[in-house]
C-alpha positions as CSV (number, residue, x, y, z in Angstrom):
1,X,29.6,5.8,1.3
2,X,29.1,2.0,0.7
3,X,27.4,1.4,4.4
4,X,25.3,4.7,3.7
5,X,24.0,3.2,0.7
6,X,23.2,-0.3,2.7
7,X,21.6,1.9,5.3
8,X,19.2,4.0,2.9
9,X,18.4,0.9,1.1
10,X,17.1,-0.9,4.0
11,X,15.2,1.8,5.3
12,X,13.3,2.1,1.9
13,X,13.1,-1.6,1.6
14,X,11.4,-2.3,5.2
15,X,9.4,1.3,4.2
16,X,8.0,-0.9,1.6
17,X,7.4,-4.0,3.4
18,X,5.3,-2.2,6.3
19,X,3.9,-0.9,3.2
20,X,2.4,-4.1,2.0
21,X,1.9,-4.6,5.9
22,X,4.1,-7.6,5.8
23,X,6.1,-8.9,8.9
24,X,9.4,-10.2,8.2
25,X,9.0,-13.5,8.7
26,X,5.8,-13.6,5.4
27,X,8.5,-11.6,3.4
28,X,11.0,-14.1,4.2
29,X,8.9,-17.3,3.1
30,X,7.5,-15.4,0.4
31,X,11.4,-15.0,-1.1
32,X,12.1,-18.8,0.4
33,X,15.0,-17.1,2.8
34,X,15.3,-17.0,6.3
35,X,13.6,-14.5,8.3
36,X,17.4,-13.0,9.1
37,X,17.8,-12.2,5.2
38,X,15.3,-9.9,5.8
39,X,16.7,-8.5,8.7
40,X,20.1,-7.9,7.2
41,X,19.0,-6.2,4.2
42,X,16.8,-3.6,6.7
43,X,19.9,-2.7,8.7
44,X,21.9,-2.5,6.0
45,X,24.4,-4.8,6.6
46,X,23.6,-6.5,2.9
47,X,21.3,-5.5,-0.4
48,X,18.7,-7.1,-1.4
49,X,19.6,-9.7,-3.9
50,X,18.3,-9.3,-7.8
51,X,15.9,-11.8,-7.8
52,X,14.4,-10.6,-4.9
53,X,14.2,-7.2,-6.8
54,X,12.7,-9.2,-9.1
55,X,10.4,-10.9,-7.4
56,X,8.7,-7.6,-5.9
57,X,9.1,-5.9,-9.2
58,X,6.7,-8.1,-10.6
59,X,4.6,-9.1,-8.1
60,X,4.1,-5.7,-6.0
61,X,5.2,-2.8,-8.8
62,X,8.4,-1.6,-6.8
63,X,10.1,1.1,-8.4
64,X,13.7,-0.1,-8.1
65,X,15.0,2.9,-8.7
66,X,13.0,4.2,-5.5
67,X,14.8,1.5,-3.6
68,X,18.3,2.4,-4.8
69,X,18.4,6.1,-5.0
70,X,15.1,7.2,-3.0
71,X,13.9,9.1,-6.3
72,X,10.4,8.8,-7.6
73,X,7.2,6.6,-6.2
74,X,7.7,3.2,-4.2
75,X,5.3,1.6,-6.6
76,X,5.7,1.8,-11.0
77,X,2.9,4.1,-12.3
78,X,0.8,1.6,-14.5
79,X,2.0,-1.6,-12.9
80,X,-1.2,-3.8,-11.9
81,X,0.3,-4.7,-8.8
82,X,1.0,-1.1,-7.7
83,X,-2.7,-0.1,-8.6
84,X,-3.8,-2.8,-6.5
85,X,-2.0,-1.4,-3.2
86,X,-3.6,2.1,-3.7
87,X,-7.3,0.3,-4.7
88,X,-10.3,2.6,-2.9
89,X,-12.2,-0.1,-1.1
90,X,-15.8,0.3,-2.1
91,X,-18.8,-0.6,0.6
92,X,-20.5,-3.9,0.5
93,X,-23.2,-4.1,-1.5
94,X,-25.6,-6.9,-1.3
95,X,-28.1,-8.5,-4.1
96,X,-31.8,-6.8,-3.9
97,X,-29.5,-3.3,-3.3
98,X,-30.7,-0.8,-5.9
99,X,-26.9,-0.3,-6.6
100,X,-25.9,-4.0,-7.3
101,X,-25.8,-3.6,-10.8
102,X,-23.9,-0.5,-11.0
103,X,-21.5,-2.3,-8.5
104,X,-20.9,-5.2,-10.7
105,X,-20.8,-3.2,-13.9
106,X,-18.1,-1.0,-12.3
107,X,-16.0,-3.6,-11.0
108,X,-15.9,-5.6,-14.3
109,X,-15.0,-2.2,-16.0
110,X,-12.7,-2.1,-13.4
111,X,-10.5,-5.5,-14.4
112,X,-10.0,-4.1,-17.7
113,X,-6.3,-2.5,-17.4
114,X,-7.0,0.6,-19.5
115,X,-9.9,1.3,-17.7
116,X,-8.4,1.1,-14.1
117,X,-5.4,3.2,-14.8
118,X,-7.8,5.7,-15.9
119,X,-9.9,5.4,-12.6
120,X,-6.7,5.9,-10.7
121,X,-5.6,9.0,-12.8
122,X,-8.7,10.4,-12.3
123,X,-9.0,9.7,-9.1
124,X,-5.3,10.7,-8.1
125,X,-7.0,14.8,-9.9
126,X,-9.8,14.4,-7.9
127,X,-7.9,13.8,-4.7
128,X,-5.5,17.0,-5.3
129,X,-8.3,19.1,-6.7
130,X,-10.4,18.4,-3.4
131,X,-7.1,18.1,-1.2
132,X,-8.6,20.3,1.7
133,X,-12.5,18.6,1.2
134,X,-10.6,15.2,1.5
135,X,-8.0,16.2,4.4
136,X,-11.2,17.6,6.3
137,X,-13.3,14.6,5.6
138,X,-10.2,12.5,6.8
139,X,-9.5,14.1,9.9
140,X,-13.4,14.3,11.0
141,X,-13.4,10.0,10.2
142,X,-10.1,10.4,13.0
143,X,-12.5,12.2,15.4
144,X,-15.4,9.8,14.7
145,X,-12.5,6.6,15.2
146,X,-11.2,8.5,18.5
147,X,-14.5,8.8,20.0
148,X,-15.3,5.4,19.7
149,X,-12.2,4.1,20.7
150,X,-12.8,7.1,23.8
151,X,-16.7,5.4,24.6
152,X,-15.0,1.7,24.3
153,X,-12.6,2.6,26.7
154,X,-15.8,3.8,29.2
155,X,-17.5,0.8,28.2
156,X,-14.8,-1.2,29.5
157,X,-13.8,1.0,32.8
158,X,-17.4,0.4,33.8
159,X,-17.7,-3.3,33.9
């Protein structure tokens, strides 16, 4: 039951470091351990130590209770750091762009905590009230990505 545990725990805690698209060797030097720490605590042969729980708790909103018992979100609802892993990436927008200001203004409104965990709530509705808009707009930017990487490929073959 003990090893189970170890096991499950690892899994979740590597799910959450390819998460944060982190090798082990970053995570490692981020926690001041070796890079076989890491390792051990992914197989499952040890748990993560408390200050390491800590650590990521604080500085990346891990739900410790996801870690442990698999129940809930990987990331605290409301943490700043856990916001900041699911942030929308908006397009670059540069000065003489008619939509500079708004840009600015909205990333300033942004910074303040009350307003971003708005945002997100809102944006977590809008994403399951336009679930099947979203998933179709998703898989036709797969298409687009495929058929680039497809004419690449050509591109290459031909030279």
């Amino acid at each position: 039951m003990l090893k189970d545990l170890k096991v499950d725990v690892g899994q979740r805690f590597k799910q959450f470091r390819v998460d944060r698209k982190k090798a082990q060797h970053i995570m490692a030097k981020e926690l001041e351990v070796h890079q076989s720490t890491i390792t051990n605590i992914e197989h499952g042969t040890t748990f993560p130590k408390i200050n390491y729980l800590q650590y990521f708790y604080e500085k990346y909103g891990l739900n410790i209770n996801w870690l442990i018992t698999g129940e809930g979100e990987m990331y605290m609802k409301g943490h700043p750091a856990a916001t900041q892993a699911n942030i929308i990436k908006m397009p670059p927008v540069e000065y003489g762009d008619p939509r500079f200001d708004s840009y600015n203004e909205l990333m300033t409104l942004m910074n303040v905590p009350a307003v971003e965990q708005v945002m997100m709530a809102k944006l977590q509705e809008v994403k399951i009230l336009f679930k099947d808009v979203v998933a179709e707009f998703m898989n036709k930017q797969d298409e687009v990505k495929k058929d680039k990487e497809k004419r690449v490929a050509k591109a290459k073959v031909k030279k």
